[in-house]
N, C-alpha and C positions, 0 to 999 in steps of 0.2 A: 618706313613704318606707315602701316594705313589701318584704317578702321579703328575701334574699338580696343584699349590698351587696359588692362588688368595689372593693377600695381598692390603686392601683398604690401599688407603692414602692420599696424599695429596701433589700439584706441587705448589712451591710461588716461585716468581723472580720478578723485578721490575716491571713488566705491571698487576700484580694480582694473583691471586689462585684461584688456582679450583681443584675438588677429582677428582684423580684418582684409578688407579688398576693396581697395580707392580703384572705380572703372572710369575711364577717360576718351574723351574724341580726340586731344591732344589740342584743342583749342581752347572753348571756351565752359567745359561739361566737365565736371568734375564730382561722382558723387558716393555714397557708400553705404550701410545699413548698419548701424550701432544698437544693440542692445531692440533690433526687430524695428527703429525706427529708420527710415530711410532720409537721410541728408541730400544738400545738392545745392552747390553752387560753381560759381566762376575762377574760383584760387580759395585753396585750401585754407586761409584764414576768413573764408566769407561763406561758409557752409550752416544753410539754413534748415530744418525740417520742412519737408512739403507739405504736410497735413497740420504745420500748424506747431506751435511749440507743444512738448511734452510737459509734463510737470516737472519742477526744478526740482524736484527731488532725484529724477534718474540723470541731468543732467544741466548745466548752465550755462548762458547765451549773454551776449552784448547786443545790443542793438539787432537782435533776432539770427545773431551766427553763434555759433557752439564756441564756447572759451574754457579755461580753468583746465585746461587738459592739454596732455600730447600726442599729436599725432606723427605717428612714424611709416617711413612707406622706400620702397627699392623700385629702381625702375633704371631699363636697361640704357647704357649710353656708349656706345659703339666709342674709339678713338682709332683714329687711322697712324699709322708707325710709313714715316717714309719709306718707298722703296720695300717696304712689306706687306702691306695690306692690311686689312681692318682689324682691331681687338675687340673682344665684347669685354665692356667696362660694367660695372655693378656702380648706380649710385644710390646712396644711404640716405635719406634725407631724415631731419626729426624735426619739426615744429613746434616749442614752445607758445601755448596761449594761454597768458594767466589772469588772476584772476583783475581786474581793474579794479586801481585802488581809489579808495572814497575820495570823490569830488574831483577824482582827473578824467579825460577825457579821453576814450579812446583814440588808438591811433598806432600802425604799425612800428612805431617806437616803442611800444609794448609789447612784441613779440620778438623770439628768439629763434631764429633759424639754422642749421648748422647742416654743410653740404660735406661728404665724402667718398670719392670714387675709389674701387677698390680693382684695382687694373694688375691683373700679372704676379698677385701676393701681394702687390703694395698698396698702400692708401695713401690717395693726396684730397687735400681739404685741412679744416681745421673743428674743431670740436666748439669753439666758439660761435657767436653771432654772426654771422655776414651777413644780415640784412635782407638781401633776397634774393633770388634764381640767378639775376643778372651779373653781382656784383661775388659770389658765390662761385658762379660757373670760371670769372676774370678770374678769381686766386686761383684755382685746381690748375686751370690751362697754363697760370706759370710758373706754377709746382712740376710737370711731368717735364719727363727728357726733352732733351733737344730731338726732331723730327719728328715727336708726337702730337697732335690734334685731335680734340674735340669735334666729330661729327653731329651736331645737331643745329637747329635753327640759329643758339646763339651766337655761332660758328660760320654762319652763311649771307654769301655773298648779296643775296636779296633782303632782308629783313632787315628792320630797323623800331626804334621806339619814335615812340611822338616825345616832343620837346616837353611838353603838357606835364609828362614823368608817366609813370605806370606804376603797378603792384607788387604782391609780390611776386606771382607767375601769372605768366603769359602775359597779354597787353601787346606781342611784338607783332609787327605788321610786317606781314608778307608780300613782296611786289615781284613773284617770278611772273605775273602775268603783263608787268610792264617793264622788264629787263632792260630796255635800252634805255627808258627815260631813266629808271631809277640810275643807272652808271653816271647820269650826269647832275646827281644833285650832290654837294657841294656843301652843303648848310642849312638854317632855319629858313629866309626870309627871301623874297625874291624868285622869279621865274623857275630857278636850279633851284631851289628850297626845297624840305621837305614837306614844309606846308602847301606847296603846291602840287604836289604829285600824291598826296595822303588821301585824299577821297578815292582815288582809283588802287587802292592796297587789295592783294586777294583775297586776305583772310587777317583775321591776331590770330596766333597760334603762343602755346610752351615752350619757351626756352630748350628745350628736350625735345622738339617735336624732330621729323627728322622727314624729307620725303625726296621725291629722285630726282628734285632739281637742285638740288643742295650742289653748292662751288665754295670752297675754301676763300671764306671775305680777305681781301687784299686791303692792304694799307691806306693808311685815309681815304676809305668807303664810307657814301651817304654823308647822312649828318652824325649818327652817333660815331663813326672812324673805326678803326680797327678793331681785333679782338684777338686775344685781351688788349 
C-alpha cells in the first residue's frame, strides 16, 4: 500500500449519523469532514478542527479532539493463507468516545475500541473493548486458522514500539532502513537496545500500514518479540 488511503465510515453523536471518509498517509495524518467542518489529527481519538472549535452545539470536544460520539470506519487488511497466497480481509473498526464524566480526567481508559476482520464469510475479533490497534490486531491473529497471517506492519519483521508505550494507532517505528542493526537488538537498554537504534527508525506508521518490505516478524524479534 502507498499513498493516500480512503477509509469509508461512519460519524454518530447525539444529533444523528451520517457516512463519512477517514483519508490517511498510513502514518501519522488522519483526517475527515463532519457536518462541512474538516477534522485532523494523528490517531482517531485525537481529531481536532483546523479552523478552530465549532460551536458545541454541532459538536463536543475534550481538550480540543471531538468526543461524545462514534466513529466507525473499514479498511483493507490483506492475510496471507500458507502455501496459497494472499486474501483480501475486510477490517471493521468502531471507536467509542464518550462523554467524560464530571471531575475525572481524560485518558484512553475512556474509550472503547472493538476490532473485527471479516476474511472468507467469517469474522474474527471480538465486539468488546481491546484497547487499541495493537493489542486488537494480537487477538484476531490468534483467532484465524492455522497457516494464516496478518500482512501488515503489525506483523512485520522491522517495526517495533518504543518502551515509553504509544496510542491508540500508529506510534510504531519502522527500521527497514537499518535492517541489520535492528536484527540484533535484543531489548530495552544497552548497545543491542532499542533505545539505541530508535533515533535512526524510518518512519512511525499504522498498525495496518503495509509496504513492500514487509517479512513475516520471527520469534523473539526486537524488544517487543513476536506476534501475536
Amino acid at each position: 500500500m502507498t499513498g493516500l488511503q480512503r477509509w469509508p465510515g461512519r460519524y454518530t453523536d447525539r444529533h444523528g449519523s451520517q457516512e463519512v471518509v477517514f483519508e490517511t498517509d498510513g502514518r501519522q495524518l488522519i483526517r475527515t469532514t463532519i457536518r462541512g467542518v474538516l477534522f485532523e489529527g494523528d490517531s482517531m481519538d485525537d481529531l481536532g478542527a483546523l479552523a478552530g472549535e465549532p460551536p458545541e452545539a454541532m459538536f463536543r470536544f475534550l481538550d480540543g479532539a471531538l468526543c461524545s460520539c462514534l466513529l466507525e470506519w473499514r479498511l483493507p487488511l490483506p492475510v496471507a493463507h500458507a502455501g496459497q497466497g494472499v486474501r483480501d480481509g475486510m477490517l471493521h473498526c468502531a471507536l467509542r468516545l464518550p462523554d467524560p464524566a464530571p471531575g475525572s480526567a481524560p485518558g484512553p481508559d475512556r474509550e472503547s475500541l472493538a476490532l473485527t476482520l471479516r476474511l472468507d464469510g467469517r469474522e474474527y475479533g471480538r465486539a468488546d473493548d481491546c484497547g487499541d490497534f495493537e493489542n486488537g490486531l494480537h487477538a484476531i491473529q490468534r483467532e484465524l486458522p492455522p497457516g494464516f497471517r496478518i500482512r501488515a506492519c503489525i506483523a512485520c519483521a522491522w517495526s517495533d514500539y518504543s518502551p515509553v508505550g504509544h496510542g491508540l494507532i500508529a506510534g510504531l517505528a519502522c527500521f527497514r532502513d537499518v535492517k541489520a542493526r535492528y536484527r540484533r537488538v535484543d531489548g530495552k537498554q544497552g548497545p543491542r537496545g532499542v533505545f539505541a537504534i530508535w533515533p535512526d527508525h524510518t518512519q512511525l506508521v499504522q498498525e495496518t500500514w503495509l509496504c513492500d518490505d514487509f517479512e513475516p516478524r520471527a520469534a523473539h524479534a526486537g524488544y517487543r518479540g513476536t506476534f501475536p
